[in-house]
C-alpha positions in Angstrom: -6.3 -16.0 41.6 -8.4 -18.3 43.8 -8.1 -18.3 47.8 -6.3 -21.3 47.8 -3.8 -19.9 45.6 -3.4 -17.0 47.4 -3.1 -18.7 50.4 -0.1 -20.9 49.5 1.6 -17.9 48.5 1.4 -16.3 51.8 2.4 -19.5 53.1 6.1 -19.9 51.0 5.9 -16.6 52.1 5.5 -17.4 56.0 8.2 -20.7 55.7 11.2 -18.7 53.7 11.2 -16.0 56.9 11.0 -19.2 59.3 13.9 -20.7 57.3 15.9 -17.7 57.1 15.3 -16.9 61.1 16.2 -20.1 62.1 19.7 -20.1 59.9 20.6 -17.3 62.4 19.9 -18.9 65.5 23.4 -20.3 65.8 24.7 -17.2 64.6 26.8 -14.4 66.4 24.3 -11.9 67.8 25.5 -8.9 65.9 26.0 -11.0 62.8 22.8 -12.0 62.8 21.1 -8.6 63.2 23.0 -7.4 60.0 22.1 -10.5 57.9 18.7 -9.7 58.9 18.9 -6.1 58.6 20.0 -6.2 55.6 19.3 -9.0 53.6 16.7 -11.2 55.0 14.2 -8.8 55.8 14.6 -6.5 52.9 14.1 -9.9 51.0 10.7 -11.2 52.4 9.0 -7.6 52.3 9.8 -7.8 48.6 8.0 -11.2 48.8 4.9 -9.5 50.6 5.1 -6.6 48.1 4.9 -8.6 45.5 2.4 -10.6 46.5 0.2 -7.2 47.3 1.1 -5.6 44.0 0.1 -9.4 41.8 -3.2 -9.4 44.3 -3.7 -5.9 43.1 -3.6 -6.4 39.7 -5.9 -9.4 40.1 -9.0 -7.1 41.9 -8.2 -4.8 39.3 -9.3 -7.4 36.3 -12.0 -8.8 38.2 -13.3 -4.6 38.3 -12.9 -4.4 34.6 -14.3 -7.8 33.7 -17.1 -6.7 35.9 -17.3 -3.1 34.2 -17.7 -5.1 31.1 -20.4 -6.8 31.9 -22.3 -4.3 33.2 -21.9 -2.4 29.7 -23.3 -5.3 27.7 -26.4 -6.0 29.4 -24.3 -8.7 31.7 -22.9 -11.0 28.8 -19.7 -11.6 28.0 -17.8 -9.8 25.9 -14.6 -11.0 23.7 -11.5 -9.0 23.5 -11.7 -7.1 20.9 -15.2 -5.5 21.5 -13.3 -5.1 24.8 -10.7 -2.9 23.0 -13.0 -0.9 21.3 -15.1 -0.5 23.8 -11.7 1.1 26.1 -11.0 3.3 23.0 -14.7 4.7 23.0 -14.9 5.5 26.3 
């Protein structure tokens, strides 16, 4: 995942909570509160966590791809010497 990518992301991220705040703008006070509460909120922290947990997994690659290298005197490796590297170690 490049910066840019990851950048958009948080953006769609940034517009959905500006969209779903400004639905509730008209809305009765206490109404409001509740669909936020509730729904909205709960909704864009899944968002964020799974932007976290899918940024996670992506440093976690770049680790083992790294790793990898390291092992074979910095070329590349393929897949399968990959595999049996894991199961050796």
């Amino acid at each position: 995942m490049d910066k840019n990518t990851l950048n958009d992301m948080i953006g769609v991220i940034r517009n959905e909570q500006k969209r779903r705040a400004s639905q509730l703008e008209n809305e009765d006070p206490r109404y409001a509160y509740d669909q936020w509460l509730f729904t909205d909120e709960p909704f864009i922290n899944d968002l964020c966590l799974m932007l976290l947990v899918t940024l996670r997994h992506q440093v976690e690659k770049e680790l083992v791809s790294l790793a990898a290298l390291e092992m074979n005197n910095g070329r590349e490796i393929d897949s399968q010497q990959y595999w049996d590297n894991a199961k050796k170690y």
